[in-house]
N, C-alpha and C positions, 0 to 999 in steps of 0.2 A: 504493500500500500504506500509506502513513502516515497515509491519510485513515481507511482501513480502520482501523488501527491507534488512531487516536484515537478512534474511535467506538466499537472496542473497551473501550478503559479507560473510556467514562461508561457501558456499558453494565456491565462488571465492577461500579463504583460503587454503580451504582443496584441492583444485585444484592446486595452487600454492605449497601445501605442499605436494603433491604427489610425488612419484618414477616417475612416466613418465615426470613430468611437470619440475621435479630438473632435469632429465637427457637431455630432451631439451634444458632446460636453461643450463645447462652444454657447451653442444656443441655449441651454438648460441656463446655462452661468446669465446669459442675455436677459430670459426670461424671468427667472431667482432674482433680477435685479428690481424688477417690479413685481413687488410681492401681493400687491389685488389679479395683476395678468394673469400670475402662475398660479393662483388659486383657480382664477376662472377655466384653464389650460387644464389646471387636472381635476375641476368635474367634468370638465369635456371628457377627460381619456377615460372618467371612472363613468360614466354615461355610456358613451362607446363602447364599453369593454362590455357592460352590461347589455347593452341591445345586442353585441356577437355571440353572445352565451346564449341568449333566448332560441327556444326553439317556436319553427312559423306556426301561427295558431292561424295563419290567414291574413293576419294584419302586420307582421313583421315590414312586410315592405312599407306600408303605411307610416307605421313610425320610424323609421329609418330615413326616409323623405323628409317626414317633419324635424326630425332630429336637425338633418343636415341643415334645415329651411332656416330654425330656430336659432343655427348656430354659424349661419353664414357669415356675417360678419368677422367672428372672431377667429373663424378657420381662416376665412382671409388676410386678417391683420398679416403684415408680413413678416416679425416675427415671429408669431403663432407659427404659421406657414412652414415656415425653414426649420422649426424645431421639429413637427411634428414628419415632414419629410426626412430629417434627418435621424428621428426617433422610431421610423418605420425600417431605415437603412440599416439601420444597430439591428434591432428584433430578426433582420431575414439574413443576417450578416451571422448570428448567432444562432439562428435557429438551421443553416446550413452546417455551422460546426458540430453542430447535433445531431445531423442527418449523418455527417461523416464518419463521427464515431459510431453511433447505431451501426454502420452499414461496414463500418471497419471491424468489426467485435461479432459479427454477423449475428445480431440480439433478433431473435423474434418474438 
């Protein structure tokens, strides 16, 4: 395990020293600087995250329109914007490196 373990932390590293993960942190830092934004930013994500968990009863689509309707504006702000593009980059940037172990480890 501690082999495991170490490989872990250069893999954290080099995740932290990535272009995606500086550019997230970039904008987080941005947003953290206006502390009313970043509240409204993260009941966006905590809203969002909650309408992708729902399963369709017929009206998912409905409220996922109104969601977005609701929240136009602030998804537009242009820092809103670039955080949350670059908070989508981090997630599929990580969630491939999960694909690769799974698939390296051959886990079914």
């Amino acid at each position: 395990m501690v082999e495991v373990e170490n490989e872990l932390f250069s893999l954290v590293e080099a995740v932290k020293h990535s272009t995606t993960f500086k550019e997230y942190d970039r904008w987080r830092r941005i947003l953290k600087a206006d502390p009313e934004l970043f509240a409204k930013v993260n009941k966006y994500r905590a809203e969002n995250y909650r309408l992708q968990c729902l399963e369709d009863d017929g009206t998912l689509q409905d409220k996922i329109e109104k969601f977005a309707e609701d929240n136009r504006e602030l998804s537009e702000e242009p820092r809103v914007h670039a955080f949350l593009e670059s908070e989508v980059a981090l997630c599929r940037m990580l969630q491939e490196i999960t694909l690769r172990v799974v698939r390296g480890i051959d886990f079914e």
